[in-house]
C-alpha positions in Angstrom: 0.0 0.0 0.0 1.2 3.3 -1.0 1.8 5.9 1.6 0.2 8.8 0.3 -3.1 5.9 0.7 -3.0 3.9 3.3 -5.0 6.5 5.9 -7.2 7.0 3.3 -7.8 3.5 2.7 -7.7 2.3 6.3 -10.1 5.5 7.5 -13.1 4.8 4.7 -13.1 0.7 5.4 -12.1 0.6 8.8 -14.3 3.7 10.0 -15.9 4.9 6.9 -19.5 6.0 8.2 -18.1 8.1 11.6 -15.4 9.6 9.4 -18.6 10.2 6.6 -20.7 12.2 9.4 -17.9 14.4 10.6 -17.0 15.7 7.7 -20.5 16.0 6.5 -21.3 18.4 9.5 -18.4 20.2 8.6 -17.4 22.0 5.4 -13.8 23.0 6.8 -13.4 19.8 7.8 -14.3 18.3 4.3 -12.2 21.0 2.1 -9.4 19.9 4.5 -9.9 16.4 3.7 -10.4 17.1 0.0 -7.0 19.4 -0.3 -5.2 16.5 2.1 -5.9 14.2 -1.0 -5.7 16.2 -4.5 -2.5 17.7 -2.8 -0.7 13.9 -2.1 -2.4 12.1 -4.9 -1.3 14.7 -7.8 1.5 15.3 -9.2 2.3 18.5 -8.2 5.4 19.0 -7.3 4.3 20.6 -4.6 2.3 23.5 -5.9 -1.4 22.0 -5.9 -2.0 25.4 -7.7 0.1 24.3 -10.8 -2.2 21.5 -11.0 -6.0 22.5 -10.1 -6.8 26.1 -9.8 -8.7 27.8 -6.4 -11.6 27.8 -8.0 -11.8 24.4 -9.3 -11.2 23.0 -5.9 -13.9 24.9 -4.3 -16.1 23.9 -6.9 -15.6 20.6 -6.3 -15.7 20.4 -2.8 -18.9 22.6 -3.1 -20.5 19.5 -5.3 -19.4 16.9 -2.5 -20.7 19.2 0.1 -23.9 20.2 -1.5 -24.6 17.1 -2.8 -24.3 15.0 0.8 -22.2 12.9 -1.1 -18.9 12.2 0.5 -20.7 8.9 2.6 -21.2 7.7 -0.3 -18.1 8.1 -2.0 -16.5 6.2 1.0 -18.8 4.0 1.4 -17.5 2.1 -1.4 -14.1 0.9 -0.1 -15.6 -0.8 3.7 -18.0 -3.0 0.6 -15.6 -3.5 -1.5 -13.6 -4.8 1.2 -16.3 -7.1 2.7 -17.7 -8.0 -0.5 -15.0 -8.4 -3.1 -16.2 -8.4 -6.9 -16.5 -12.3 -8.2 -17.3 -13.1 -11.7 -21.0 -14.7 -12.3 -19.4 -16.9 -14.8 -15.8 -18.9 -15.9 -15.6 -16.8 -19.5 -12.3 -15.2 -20.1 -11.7 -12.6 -20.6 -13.8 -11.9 -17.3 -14.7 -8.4 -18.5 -15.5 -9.2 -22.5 -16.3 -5.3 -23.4 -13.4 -3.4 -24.9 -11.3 -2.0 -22.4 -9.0 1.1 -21.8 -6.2 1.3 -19.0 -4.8 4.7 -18.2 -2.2 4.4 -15.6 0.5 7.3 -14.5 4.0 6.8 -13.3 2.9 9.1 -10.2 1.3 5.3 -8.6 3.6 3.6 -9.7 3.6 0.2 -7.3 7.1 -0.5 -5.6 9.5 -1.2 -8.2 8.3 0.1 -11.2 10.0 3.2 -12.2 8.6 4.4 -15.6 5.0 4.3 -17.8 6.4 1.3 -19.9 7.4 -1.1 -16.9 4.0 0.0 -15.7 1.9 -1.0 -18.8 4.6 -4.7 -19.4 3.7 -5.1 -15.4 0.0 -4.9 -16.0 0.2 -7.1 -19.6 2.3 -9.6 -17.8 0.3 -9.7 -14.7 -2.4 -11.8 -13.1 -5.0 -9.5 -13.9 -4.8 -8.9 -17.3 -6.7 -12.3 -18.4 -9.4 -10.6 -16.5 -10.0 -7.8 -19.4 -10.2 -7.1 -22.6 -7.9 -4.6 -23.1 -7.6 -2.7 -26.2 -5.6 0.0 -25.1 -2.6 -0.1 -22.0 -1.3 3.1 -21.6 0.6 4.7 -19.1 1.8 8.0 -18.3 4.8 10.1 -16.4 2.8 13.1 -15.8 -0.4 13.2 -14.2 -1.5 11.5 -10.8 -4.5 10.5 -9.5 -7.1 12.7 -11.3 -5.1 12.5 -14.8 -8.1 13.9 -17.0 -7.7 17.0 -14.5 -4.3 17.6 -14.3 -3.4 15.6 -18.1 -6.2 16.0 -20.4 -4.8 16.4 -23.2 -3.3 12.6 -22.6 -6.7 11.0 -21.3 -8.3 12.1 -23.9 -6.0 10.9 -26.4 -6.0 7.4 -24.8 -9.8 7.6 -24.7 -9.8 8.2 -28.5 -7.4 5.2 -28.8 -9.7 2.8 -26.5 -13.3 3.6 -28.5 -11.5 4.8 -32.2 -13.4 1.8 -34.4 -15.9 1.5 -32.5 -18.4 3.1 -33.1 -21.5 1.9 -34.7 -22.7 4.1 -37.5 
């Protein structure tokens, strides 16, 4: 587990739902928790404001405030957790649609320095029976939220992943 995760990870499945209702009472403490994430999960280089601007930030913790929604945004990991995804059924791949991967050297797991040890890790790894992928592609810039801070590149892999098919 990566560092810049693992209170993040442990908080929402361990504690999710007390976490959920404290910063749901309190907007200071939910733009705090919000900016505590976009800051360590982008790659930033320590300037969140090269990355996202003021005014995108507040307009997105204004949509998780306004909205109620950061409950259920957490609730997701403590299910996850106690009810891992199993296929229905023994096809392979598991997941027959098209797929597109989009991953950034920013998460890079321990050991894997650049985008293409990134993508032959993924293509030589367990779970790439599981999918199939049409497009692998990884990134160095960008973090966590790559079609904020990278656009220009998720986009382009999302052309790549859907180009052909398209019915007419």
């Amino acid at each position: 587990m990566d560092h810049r995760s693992a209170s993040h990870l442990a908080g929402h499945m361990l504690d999710g739902a007390t976490l959920a209702h404290g910063l749901s009472d309190s907007p200071a403490g939910l733009l705090a928790w919000l900016l505590e994430r976009w800051n360590a999960w982008s790659d930033n280089g320590g300037d969140l404001e090269s990355v996202f601007t003021k005014d995108d930030l507040l307009t997105h913790a204004t949509i998780y405030w306004a909205n109620n929604s950061i409950a259920t945004s957490m609730r997701y990991y403590a299910n996850a957790n106690r009810y891992p995804w199993t296929p229905s059924h023994d096809r392979t791949p598991v997941v027959r649609a098209p797929v597109g991967l989009t991953f950034v050297a920013y998460e890079n797991p321990p050991g894997i320095d650049t985008g293409d040890e990134r993508v032959r890790a993924f293509k030589t790894g367990p779970q790439a029976d599981w999918f199939n992928h049409v497009n692998v592609t990884a990134h160095d810039r960008g973090g966590h939220f790559i079609p904020w801070e990278n656009p220009d590149a998720w986009v382009g892999d999302l052309r790549r992943t859907f180009h052909g098919r398209r019915s007419a």
